[in-house]
N, C-alpha and C positions, 0 to 999 in steps of 0.2 A: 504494500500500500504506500505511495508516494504522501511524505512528509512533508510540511516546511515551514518554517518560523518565519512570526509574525508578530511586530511587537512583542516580544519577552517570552511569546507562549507559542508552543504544538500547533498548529491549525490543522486537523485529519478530516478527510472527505465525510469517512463514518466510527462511530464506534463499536466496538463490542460492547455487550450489554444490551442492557434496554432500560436507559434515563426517563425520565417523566417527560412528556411530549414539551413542556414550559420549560424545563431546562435545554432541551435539545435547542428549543428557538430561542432562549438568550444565548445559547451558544451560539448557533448563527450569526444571531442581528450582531454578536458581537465581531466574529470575521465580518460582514457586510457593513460598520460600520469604519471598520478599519480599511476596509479598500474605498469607501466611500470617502477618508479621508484623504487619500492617496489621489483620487480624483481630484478633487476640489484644488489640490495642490497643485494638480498637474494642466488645470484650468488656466488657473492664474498665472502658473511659468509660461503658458503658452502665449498669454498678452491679449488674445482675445478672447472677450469674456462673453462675447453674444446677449449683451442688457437688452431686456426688450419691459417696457413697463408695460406691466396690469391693470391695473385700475387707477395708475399716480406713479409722478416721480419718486413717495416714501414707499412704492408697492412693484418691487422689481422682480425681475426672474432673469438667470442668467445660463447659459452653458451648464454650469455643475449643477445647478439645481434641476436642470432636466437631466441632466447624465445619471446623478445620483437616484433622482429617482427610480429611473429607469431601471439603475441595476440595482437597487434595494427590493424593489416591489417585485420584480422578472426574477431575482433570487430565492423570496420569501414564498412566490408562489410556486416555482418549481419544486421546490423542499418540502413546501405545507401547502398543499394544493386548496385545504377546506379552510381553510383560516381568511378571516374578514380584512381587508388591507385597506387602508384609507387615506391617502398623499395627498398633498400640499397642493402639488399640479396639477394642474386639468392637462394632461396632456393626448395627445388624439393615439389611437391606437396602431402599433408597428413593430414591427420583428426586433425585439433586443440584440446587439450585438452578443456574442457569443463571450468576447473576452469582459463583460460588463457584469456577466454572472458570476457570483462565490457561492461556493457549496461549500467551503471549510466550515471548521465550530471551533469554538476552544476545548481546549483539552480539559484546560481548569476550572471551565463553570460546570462541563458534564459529570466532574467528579465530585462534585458539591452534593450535598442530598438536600433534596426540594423540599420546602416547607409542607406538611402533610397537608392543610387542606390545598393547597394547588397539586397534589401530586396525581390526581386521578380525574385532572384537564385534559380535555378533547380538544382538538384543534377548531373543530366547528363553532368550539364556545370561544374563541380568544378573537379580539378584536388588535391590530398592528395599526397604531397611528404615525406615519412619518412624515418626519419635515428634513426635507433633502439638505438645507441648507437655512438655519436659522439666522436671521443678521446677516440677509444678502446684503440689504444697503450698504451696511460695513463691510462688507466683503467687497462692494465695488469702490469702497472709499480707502481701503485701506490697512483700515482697522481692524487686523487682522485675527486679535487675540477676542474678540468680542464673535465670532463665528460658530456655529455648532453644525452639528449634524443627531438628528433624534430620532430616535426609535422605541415609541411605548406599547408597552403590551395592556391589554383591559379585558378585565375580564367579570362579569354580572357587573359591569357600569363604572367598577373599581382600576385604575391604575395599580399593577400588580408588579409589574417590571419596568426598568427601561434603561437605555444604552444611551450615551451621548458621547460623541466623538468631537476634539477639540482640533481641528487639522493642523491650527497654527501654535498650538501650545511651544512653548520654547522658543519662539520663531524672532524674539527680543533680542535672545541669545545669539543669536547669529548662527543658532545649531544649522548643521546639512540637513539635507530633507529626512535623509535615511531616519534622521534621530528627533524629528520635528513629528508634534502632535501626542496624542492620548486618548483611552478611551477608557470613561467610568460607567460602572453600571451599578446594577443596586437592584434589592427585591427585600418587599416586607417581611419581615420574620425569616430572613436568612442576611440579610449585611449591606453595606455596600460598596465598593472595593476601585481601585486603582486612584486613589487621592487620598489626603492625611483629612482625616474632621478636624477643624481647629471652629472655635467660637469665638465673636467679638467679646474683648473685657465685658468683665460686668458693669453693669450701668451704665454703657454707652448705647445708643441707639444711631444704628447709621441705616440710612434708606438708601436703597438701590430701585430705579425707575427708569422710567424709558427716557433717553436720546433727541428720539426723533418722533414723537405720538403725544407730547405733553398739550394739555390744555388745562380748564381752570378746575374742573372739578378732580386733574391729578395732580396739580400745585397744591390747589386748596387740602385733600386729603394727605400728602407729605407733608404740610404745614401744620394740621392736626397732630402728626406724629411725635412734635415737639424735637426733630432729630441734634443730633450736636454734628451730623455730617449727612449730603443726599450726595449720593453716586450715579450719575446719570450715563447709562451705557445700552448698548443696543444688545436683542435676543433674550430668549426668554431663558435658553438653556446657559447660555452667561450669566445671568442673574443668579439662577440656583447654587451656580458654583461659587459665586461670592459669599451664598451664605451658608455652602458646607465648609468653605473653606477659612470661614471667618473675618472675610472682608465685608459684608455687612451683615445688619441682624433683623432685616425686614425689606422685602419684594412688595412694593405699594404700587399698582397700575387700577388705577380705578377710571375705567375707561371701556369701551370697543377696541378691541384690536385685537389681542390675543384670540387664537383658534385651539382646539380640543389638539392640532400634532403640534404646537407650541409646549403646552404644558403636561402632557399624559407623560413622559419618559422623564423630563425634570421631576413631578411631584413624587412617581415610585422611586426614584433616589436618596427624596428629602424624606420621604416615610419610612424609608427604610435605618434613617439614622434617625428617627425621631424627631424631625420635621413636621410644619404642617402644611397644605396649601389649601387653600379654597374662595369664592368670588367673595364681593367684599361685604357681603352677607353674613359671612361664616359660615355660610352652606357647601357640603363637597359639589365639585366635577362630578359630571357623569358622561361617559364616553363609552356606552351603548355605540352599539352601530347606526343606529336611525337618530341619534343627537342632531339636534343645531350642530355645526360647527363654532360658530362665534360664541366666547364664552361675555356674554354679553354683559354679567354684573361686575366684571373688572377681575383681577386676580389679588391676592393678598395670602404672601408666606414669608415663612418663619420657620427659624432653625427651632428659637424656643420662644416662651412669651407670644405667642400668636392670640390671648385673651386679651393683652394689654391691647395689639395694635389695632384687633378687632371694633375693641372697644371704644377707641376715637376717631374711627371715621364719623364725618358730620352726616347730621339726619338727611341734612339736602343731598349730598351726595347717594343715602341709600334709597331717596325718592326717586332721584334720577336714574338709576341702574337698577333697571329691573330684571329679575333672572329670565 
Protein backbone atom coordinates (compact mmCIF):
# COMPACT_ATOMS: atom_id res chain seq x y z
CA UNK A 1 0.00 0.00 0.00
CA UNK A 2 1.74 3.25 -1.08
CA UNK A 3 2.43 5.79 1.97
CA UNK A 4 3.39 9.32 2.26
CA UNK A 5 3.77 12.10 4.80
CA UNK A 6 1.98 14.92 5.09
CA UNK A 7 2.34 17.57 7.42
CA UNK A 8 3.91 15.47 10.45
CA UNK A 9 1.55 12.60 9.84
CA UNK A 10 0.83 8.91 7.69
CA UNK A 11 -1.61 9.96 5.11
CA UNK A 12 -2.92 5.99 4.00
CA UNK A 13 -5.41 5.49 1.08
CA UNK A 14 -7.22 2.87 3.67
CA UNK A 15 -7.17 1.31 6.94
CA UNK A 16 -7.24 -1.90 8.51
CA UNK A 17 -9.93 -2.15 10.97
CA UNK A 18 -13.03 -0.63 10.89
CA UNK A 19 -13.12 3.11 12.64
CA UNK A 20 -16.44 4.65 13.40
CA UNK A 21 -17.67 6.20 9.98
CA UNK A 22 -17.15 10.01 11.82
CA UNK A 23 -13.79 9.26 12.46
CA UNK A 24 -12.94 7.81 9.03
CA UNK A 25 -14.33 11.49 7.77
CA UNK A 26 -12.38 13.66 10.06
CA UNK A 27 -9.61 11.71 8.92
CA UNK A 28 -10.32 12.61 5.53
CA UNK A 29 -11.42 16.28 5.77
CA UNK A 30 -8.24 16.28 7.60
CA UNK A 31 -5.87 15.13 4.21
CA UNK A 32 -8.47 17.23 2.19
CA UNK A 33 -7.84 20.18 4.04
CA UNK A 34 -4.25 19.89 3.99
CA UNK A 35 -4.09 19.69 0.18
CA UNK A 36 -6.76 22.29 0.06
CA UNK A 37 -4.19 24.31 1.73
CA UNK A 38 -1.44 23.57 -0.77
CA UNK A 39 -3.96 24.93 -3.34
CA UNK A 40 -4.76 28.08 -2.02
CA UNK A 41 -0.96 28.60 -1.85
CA UNK A 42 -0.22 27.41 -5.09
CA UNK A 43 -3.06 30.13 -6.39
CA UNK A 44 -1.43 32.96 -5.08
CA UNK A 45 2.22 31.91 -6.21
CA UNK A 46 0.75 31.79 -9.59
CA UNK A 47 -0.31 35.71 -9.58
CA UNK A 48 -3.53 35.12 -10.99
CA UNK A 49 -6.19 34.86 -8.67
CA UNK A 50 -9.29 34.97 -11.10
CA UNK A 51 -11.58 37.74 -8.54
CA UNK A 52 -14.76 37.74 -9.93
CA UNK A 53 -17.32 39.41 -7.29
CA UNK A 54 -20.64 38.01 -6.02
CA UNK A 55 -22.84 40.19 -4.81
CA UNK A 56 -20.14 43.21 -3.98
CA UNK A 57 -16.75 44.37 -3.83
CA UNK A 58 -16.71 42.94 0.36
CA UNK A 59 -18.32 39.44 -1.52
CA UNK A 60 -15.56 37.93 -3.61
CA UNK A 61 -14.67 34.47 -5.17
CA UNK A 62 -11.52 33.63 -6.55
CA UNK A 63 -9.55 30.61 -8.37
CA UNK A 64 -8.83 28.78 -4.93
CA UNK A 65 -12.20 29.14 -3.72
CA UNK A 66 -13.60 27.39 -6.68
CA UNK A 67 -10.57 24.93 -6.81
CA UNK A 68 -10.87 24.09 -3.26
CA UNK A 69 -14.07 23.40 -3.56
CA UNK A 70 -14.12 21.59 -6.07
CA UNK A 71 -11.64 19.12 -4.72
CA UNK A 72 -13.02 19.01 -1.15
CA UNK A 73 -16.77 18.21 -2.19
CA UNK A 74 -15.51 15.72 -5.43
CA UNK A 75 -13.20 14.16 -2.46
CA UNK A 76 -15.88 13.87 0.30
CA UNK A 77 -18.21 12.59 -2.18
CA UNK A 78 -16.30 9.92 -3.73
CA UNK A 79 -15.22 8.41 -0.17
CA UNK A 80 -18.87 9.01 1.56
CA UNK A 81 -21.05 8.94 -1.32
CA UNK A 82 -24.45 9.30 1.36
CA UNK A 83 -23.20 12.19 3.26
CA UNK A 84 -25.13 15.65 2.98
CA UNK A 85 -22.34 18.23 1.48
CA UNK A 86 -23.03 21.96 1.55
CA UNK A 87 -20.39 24.68 -0.14
CA UNK A 88 -19.93 28.18 -0.05
CA UNK A 89 -20.03 28.08 -4.03
CA UNK A 90 -22.72 27.98 -6.28
CA UNK A 91 -20.61 26.58 -8.80
CA UNK A 92 -22.27 24.88 -12.09
CA UNK A 93 -21.74 21.39 -12.50
CA UNK A 94 -18.26 19.58 -14.25
CA UNK A 95 -15.98 16.73 -14.26
CA UNK A 96 -13.21 17.24 -11.35
CA UNK A 97 -9.83 17.02 -12.23
CA UNK A 98 -8.46 13.81 -11.20
CA UNK A 99 -5.24 15.35 -9.44
CA UNK A 100 -7.94 17.73 -7.35
CA UNK A 101 -9.03 14.51 -5.53
CA UNK A 102 -7.54 13.20 -1.93
CA UNK A 103 -8.52 9.96 -0.68
CA UNK A 104 -5.72 9.97 2.16
CA UNK A 105 -6.86 10.18 6.05
CA UNK A 106 -4.68 10.51 8.81
CA UNK A 107 -3.28 7.95 10.45
CA UNK A 108 -3.63 9.74 13.98
CA UNK A 109 -7.22 10.63 14.09
CA UNK A 110 -8.27 6.87 12.87
CA UNK A 111 -6.57 5.68 15.80
CA UNK A 112 -8.33 7.96 18.36
CA UNK A 113 -11.49 6.12 19.63
CA UNK A 114 -14.72 8.08 18.98
CA UNK A 115 -16.72 9.43 21.57
CA UNK A 116 -19.58 6.72 22.04
CA UNK A 117 -22.50 8.44 21.32
CA UNK A 118 -21.12 9.41 17.77
CA UNK A 119 -19.74 6.06 17.39
CA UNK A 120 -22.64 4.39 15.73
CA UNK A 121 -23.06 7.43 12.89
CA UNK A 122 -24.23 6.79 9.55
CA UNK A 123 -23.03 8.61 6.85
CA UNK A 124 -26.74 9.43 5.75
CA UNK A 125 -27.07 11.29 9.04
CA UNK A 126 -23.92 13.73 8.89
CA UNK A 127 -24.28 16.82 7.29
CA UNK A 128 -20.40 18.49 5.62
CA UNK A 129 -20.57 22.37 5.74
CA UNK A 130 -17.53 23.80 3.64
CA UNK A 131 -16.18 27.12 3.14
CA UNK A 132 -13.38 26.68 0.50
CA UNK A 133 -11.70 29.76 1.42
CA UNK A 134 -12.68 31.90 4.58
CA UNK A 135 -11.21 35.71 4.26
CA UNK A 136 -11.19 35.70 0.46
CA UNK A 137 -11.07 39.47 0.80
CA UNK A 138 -7.99 39.09 2.73
CA UNK A 139 -6.78 36.67 0.60
CA UNK A 140 -6.99 39.19 -2.28
CA UNK A 141 -5.51 41.93 -0.13
CA UNK A 142 -2.92 40.21 1.24
CA UNK A 143 -3.56 39.49 4.60
CA UNK A 144 -2.57 36.53 4.59
CA UNK A 145 -2.54 35.19 8.08
CA UNK A 146 -6.40 36.06 8.41
CA UNK A 147 -7.39 33.13 5.67
CA UNK A 148 -8.93 29.78 6.53
CA UNK A 149 -10.18 26.83 4.94
CA UNK A 150 -13.26 24.92 6.85
CA UNK A 151 -14.71 21.83 7.17
CA UNK A 152 -17.78 21.20 9.79
CA UNK A 153 -19.29 18.16 10.36
CA UNK A 154 -23.21 18.29 11.95
CA UNK A 155 -24.95 16.14 12.97
CA UNK A 156 -29.17 16.08 14.45
CA UNK A 157 -28.59 20.17 13.95
CA UNK A 158 -25.28 19.97 16.25
CA UNK A 159 -21.71 20.98 15.17
CA UNK A 160 -19.89 17.73 16.08
CA UNK A 161 -16.42 18.04 14.38
CA UNK A 162 -14.44 20.34 12.31
CA UNK A 163 -11.20 20.85 10.48
CA UNK A 164 -9.78 24.26 9.74
CA UNK A 165 -6.62 24.67 7.78
CA UNK A 166 -4.49 27.91 8.06
CA UNK A 167 -2.52 27.81 4.53
CA UNK A 168 -0.48 30.85 5.50
CA UNK A 169 0.39 30.16 9.08
CA UNK A 170 4.12 30.97 9.56
CA UNK A 171 4.19 32.71 6.28
CA UNK A 172 5.54 36.18 8.63
CA UNK A 173 8.32 33.85 9.03
CA UNK A 174 9.51 33.85 5.92
CA UNK A 175 9.02 29.92 6.30
CA UNK A 176 9.28 27.96 2.41
CA UNK A 177 6.08 26.74 1.44
CA UNK A 178 7.16 23.10 2.39
CA UNK A 179 6.85 24.28 6.20
CA UNK A 180 4.02 27.08 5.74
CA UNK A 181 0.45 26.50 7.01
CA UNK A 182 -1.44 24.15 9.73
CA UNK A 183 -4.34 22.38 10.34
CA UNK A 184 -6.58 22.08 13.74
CA UNK A 185 -9.35 20.14 14.32
CA UNK A 186 -11.32 19.26 17.31
CA UNK A 187 -14.57 17.08 18.38
CA UNK A 188 -16.77 17.40 21.51
CA UNK A 189 -15.92 14.88 24.09
CA UNK A 190 -12.74 13.70 22.52
CA UNK A 191 -10.17 17.11 22.32
CA UNK A 192 -8.97 19.36 20.00
CA UNK A 193 -5.59 19.19 18.66
CA UNK A 194 -2.80 20.73 16.45
CA UNK A 195 -2.47 24.36 18.56
CA UNK A 196 -1.53 25.19 22.37
CA UNK A 197 -5.02 26.42 24.30
CA UNK A 198 -3.72 29.52 25.83
CA UNK A 199 -6.52 32.04 27.50
CA UNK A 200 -6.57 35.99 27.62
CA UNK A 201 -5.33 37.02 31.53
CA UNK A 202 -7.86 37.26 33.76
CA UNK A 203 -9.98 40.28 33.80
CA UNK A 204 -9.10 41.43 30.42
CA UNK A 205 -11.69 41.48 27.86
CA UNK A 206 -10.46 41.97 24.25
CA UNK A 207 -13.05 41.72 21.32
CA UNK A 208 -12.24 40.28 18.03
CA UNK A 209 -14.82 41.44 15.11
CA UNK A 210 -15.18 41.97 11.61
CA UNK A 211 -12.71 44.09 9.39
CA UNK A 212 -14.75 44.74 6.77
CA UNK A 213 -18.89 44.07 7.67
CA UNK A 214 -18.89 46.62 10.65
CA UNK A 215 -21.89 48.98 11.09
CA UNK A 216 -23.62 50.45 14.01
CA UNK A 217 -25.47 47.84 15.68
CA UNK A 218 -21.71 45.85 15.61
CA UNK A 219 -20.00 49.16 17.20
CA UNK A 220 -22.68 49.64 19.27
CA UNK A 221 -22.72 45.91 20.61
CA UNK A 222 -18.54 45.84 21.05
CA UNK A 223 -19.11 49.01 22.99
CA UNK A 224 -21.48 47.40 25.29
CA UNK A 225 -18.64 44.96 25.91
CA UNK A 226 -16.86 47.49 27.84
CA UNK A 227 -13.54 45.96 26.05
CA UNK A 228 -9.98 47.21 27.38
CA UNK A 229 -8.91 46.17 23.59
CA UNK A 230 -11.27 45.22 19.89
CA UNK A 231 -9.30 43.33 17.31
CA UNK A 232 -10.76 43.83 14.13
CA UNK A 233 -9.61 41.19 11.46
CA UNK A 234 -11.34 39.25 8.77
CA UNK A 235 -12.81 35.22 8.66
CA UNK A 236 -14.68 33.61 10.95
CA UNK A 237 -12.24 30.74 11.30
CA UNK A 238 -9.52 33.50 12.36
CA UNK A 239 -11.46 34.78 14.93
CA UNK A 240 -11.92 31.38 16.74
CA UNK A 241 -8.36 30.84 16.69
CA UNK A 242 -7.68 34.03 18.53
CA UNK A 243 -9.69 32.97 21.19
CA UNK A 244 -8.34 29.40 21.42
CA UNK A 245 -5.21 30.71 21.37
CA UNK A 246 -5.77 33.45 23.63
CA UNK A 247 -5.45 36.44 21.62
CA UNK A 248 -8.92 37.56 22.41
CA UNK A 249 -11.70 36.59 24.91
CA UNK A 250 -14.92 37.34 22.89
CA UNK A 251 -16.03 36.99 18.82
CA UNK A 252 -18.94 39.84 18.80
CA UNK A 253 -20.43 40.01 15.17
CA UNK A 254 -23.95 41.16 15.75
CA UNK A 255 -24.96 41.46 12.34
CA UNK A 256 -25.96 39.54 8.77
CA UNK A 257 -23.19 38.08 7.38
CA UNK A 258 -21.95 35.15 8.76
CA UNK A 259 -23.26 31.71 7.00
CA UNK A 260 -23.95 28.02 8.74
CA UNK A 261 -19.99 26.91 6.53
CA UNK A 262 -18.51 30.11 8.25
CA UNK A 263 -19.09 28.80 11.69
CA UNK A 264 -20.15 24.83 11.84
CA UNK A 265 -16.16 23.78 11.87
CA UNK A 266 -14.99 26.84 14.12
CA UNK A 267 -17.78 26.29 16.84
CA UNK A 268 -16.81 22.19 17.01
CA UNK A 269 -13.37 23.21 17.99
CA UNK A 270 -14.26 25.90 20.42
CA UNK A 271 -16.79 23.09 22.02
CA UNK A 272 -14.52 20.87 22.03
CA UNK A 273 -12.11 22.87 24.41
CA UNK A 274 -14.97 24.27 26.30
CA UNK A 275 -15.82 27.09 24.35
CA UNK A 276 -19.18 28.43 23.45
CA UNK A 277 -20.73 29.93 20.25
CA UNK A 278 -24.00 30.96 19.59
CA UNK A 279 -26.40 34.07 17.67
CA UNK A 280 -26.46 36.88 19.97
CA UNK A 281 -29.49 35.54 21.50
CA UNK A 282 -27.72 33.00 23.33
CA UNK A 283 -29.46 30.44 21.22
CA UNK A 284 -27.38 27.44 19.59
CA UNK A 285 -26.70 27.14 15.59
CA UNK A 286 -28.47 24.60 13.86
CA UNK A 287 -27.03 23.25 10.69
CA UNK A 288 -29.69 20.75 9.63
CA UNK A 289 -29.46 20.35 6.01
CA UNK A 290 -32.64 22.38 5.04
CA UNK A 291 -31.31 25.52 7.51
CA UNK A 292 -31.27 29.01 6.20
CA UNK A 293 -27.92 29.43 5.57
CA UNK A 294 -27.59 33.02 6.83
CA UNK A 295 -27.02 32.97 10.60
CA UNK A 296 -29.17 35.88 10.80
CA UNK A 297 -29.04 36.81 14.70
CA UNK A 298 -25.34 37.65 14.49
CA UNK A 299 -22.60 35.36 16.17
CA UNK A 300 -21.34 35.78 19.65
CA UNK A 301 -18.37 33.36 21.31
CA UNK A 302 -16.37 32.68 23.97
CA UNK A 303 -13.43 30.60 25.06
CA UNK A 304 -15.06 31.31 28.70
CA UNK A 305 -17.53 33.84 30.22
CA UNK A 306 -19.96 33.65 27.39
CA UNK A 307 -22.98 34.73 30.37
CA UNK A 308 -21.14 37.81 30.95
CA UNK A 309 -20.84 38.89 27.13
CA UNK A 310 -24.31 37.58 26.41
CA UNK A 311 -25.40 39.59 28.96
CA UNK A 312 -24.61 43.06 27.50
CA UNK A 313 -25.67 43.06 24.38
CA UNK A 314 -28.21 46.07 24.02
CA UNK A 315 -32.19 45.32 23.87
CA UNK A 316 -32.17 47.35 20.49
CA UNK A 317 -29.62 45.26 19.06
CA UNK A 318 -31.73 41.90 20.11
CA UNK A 319 -34.92 43.72 18.51
CA UNK A 320 -33.01 44.14 15.54
CA UNK A 321 -31.70 40.58 14.96
CA UNK A 322 -34.15 38.20 14.66
CA UNK A 323 -33.30 34.41 14.44
Amino acid sequence: MPIRQLGGLLMLPSMSGNPAVLMRLVASAYAMAEKAGAIVRRVLQSGELGIVEKTGANDLQTLADRLVQQSICASLSKSFPKITIIGEEDLPEEAVKEDLIESGQSEDILQKSCPAEYSALKEEELVVWVDPLDGTKEYTEGLLDHVTVLIGIAYGGKAIAGVINQPFFNYQLGAESADMGRTLWGMPGLGAFGFELQEVPDGRRIVTTTRSHSNKLVTDTVDAMEPHDVIRVGGAGNKIIQLVEGKASAYVFASLGTKKWDTCAPEAILHAVGGKLTDMHGSALCYDANVKHMNSAGVLATLRNHQYYASRVPQSVLQALKP
